[in-house]
C-alpha positions, 0 to 999 in steps of 0.5 A, a space after each residue: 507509545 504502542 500502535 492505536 490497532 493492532 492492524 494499525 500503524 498509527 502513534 503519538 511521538 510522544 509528548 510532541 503531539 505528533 502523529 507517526 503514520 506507518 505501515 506494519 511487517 507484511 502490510 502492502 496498504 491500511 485504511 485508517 478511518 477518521 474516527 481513528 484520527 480523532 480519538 488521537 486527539 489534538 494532533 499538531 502533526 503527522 510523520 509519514 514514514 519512507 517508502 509510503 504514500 498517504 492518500 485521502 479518498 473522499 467519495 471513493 476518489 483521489 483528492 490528496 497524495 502526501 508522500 512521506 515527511 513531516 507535516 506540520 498542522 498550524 493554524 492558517 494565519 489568514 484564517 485567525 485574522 477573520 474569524 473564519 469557520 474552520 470545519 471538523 474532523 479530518 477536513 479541519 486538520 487539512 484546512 488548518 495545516 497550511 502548505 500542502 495540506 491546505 492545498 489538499 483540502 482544497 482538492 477534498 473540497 471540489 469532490 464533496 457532493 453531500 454533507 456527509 462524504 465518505 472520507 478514507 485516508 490509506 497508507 500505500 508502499 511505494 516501494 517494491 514489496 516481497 512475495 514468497 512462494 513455494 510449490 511442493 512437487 513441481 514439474 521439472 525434467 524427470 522428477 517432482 521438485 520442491 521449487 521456491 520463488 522469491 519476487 518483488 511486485 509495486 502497486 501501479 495503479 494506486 486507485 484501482 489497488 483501493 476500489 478492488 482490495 480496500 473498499 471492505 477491508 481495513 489492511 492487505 498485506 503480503 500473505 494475502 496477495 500471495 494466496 491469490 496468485 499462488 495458482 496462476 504462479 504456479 503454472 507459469 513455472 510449471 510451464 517455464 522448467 518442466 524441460 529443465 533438471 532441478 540443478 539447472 533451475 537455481 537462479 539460473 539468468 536464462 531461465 529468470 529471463 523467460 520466466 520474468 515476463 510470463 509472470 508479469 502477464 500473469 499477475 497483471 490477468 489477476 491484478 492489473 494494478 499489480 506489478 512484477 519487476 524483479 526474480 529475487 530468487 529461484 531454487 529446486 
């Protein structure tokens, strides 16, 4: 079936009563709320999809970290033989998973400080993902140049990435880290061909290597948690 959001890649498989858990085309982290989980009613599982992380958030910190798979959520035998209460919501589904869940339910436990926690589940790449940026009338030797820049970034620290980019919005994707960082980009190649003709500058191994570590300061200046690891491409 269709995606719950728009924004969201959330979906039952089905008729298995399992809950797909994805990231969208462009989307480097999303924030799915517990009522989102809910309204997918009786959940029997959850797929994680390659390349992601799952993370709960209770309280602003990290209490769990599930990375991709199946995750099956059965009734914890011990729990059935004592009639033990079993709590609502998102922490239900944890505590009743047995596993990995459950010891994650316990990690949520300890970071409770009130009777109503703020609880945020966010799907994170954990994978490089792509930016792309073009800048019109570069600075290169003698004439103004179209110049083109592909790079790959990964999000180095996952709790920073969530307390500064996430906290207000429900997704980030690629478009908007790119946006961000298109001035400070810009002046680093600016600074990086200006001595160089525009036939001297596509892909060229010299100039990737000095460009590569400027970037990587640069980025990490706007966004700490944000890295550079590779020039896919440069052109002129």
């Amino acid at each position: 079936t269709a995606p719950a959001s728009g924004a969201k890649g959330m979906e039952q498989l089905g008729t298995s009563g399992f809950v797909r858990w994805t990231l969208l085309p462009g989307q480097v982290a999303v924030k799915i709320s517990e009522a989102e989980i809910e309204a997918c009613g009786k959940i029997k599982g959850i797929t994680i999809q390659d390349g992601t992380k799952a993370l709960v958030f209770v309280n602003g910190k990290i209490a769990a970290e599930l990375p991709a798979g199946n995750y099956k959520l059965s009734e914890l035998r011990e729990g059935e033989k004592n009639n033990a209460p079993t709590e609502k919501g998102f922490m239900g589904i944890l505590q009743r998973a047995g596993g990995v869940l459950a010891n994650a339910a316990q990690s949520v436990a300890r970071l409770i400080t009130g009777e109503h926690p703020a609880i945020a589940i966010v799907l994170v790449r954990s994978t490089e993902f792509p930016l792309i940026f073009n800048f019109k009338d570069a600075s290169t030797s003698g004439i103004r140049s179209d110049v083109g820049l592909h790079i790959l970034c990964k999000v180095a620290n996952i709790n920073a990435f969530y307390q500064n980019l996430l906290l207000d919005c429900e997704f980030v994707g690629f478009e908007s880290i790119q946006k961000s960082l298109d001035m400070v980009v810009r002046n680093q190649v600016n600074l990086t061909i200006s001595s160089l003709t525009p036939d001297r500058v596509r892909n060229n191994p010299q100039l990737v290597a000095t460009l590569l570590p400027q970037l990587q300061t640069a980025v990490s200046g706007v966004y700490a948690f944000i890295t550079v690891s590779k020039i896919l491409q440069i052109t002129a």
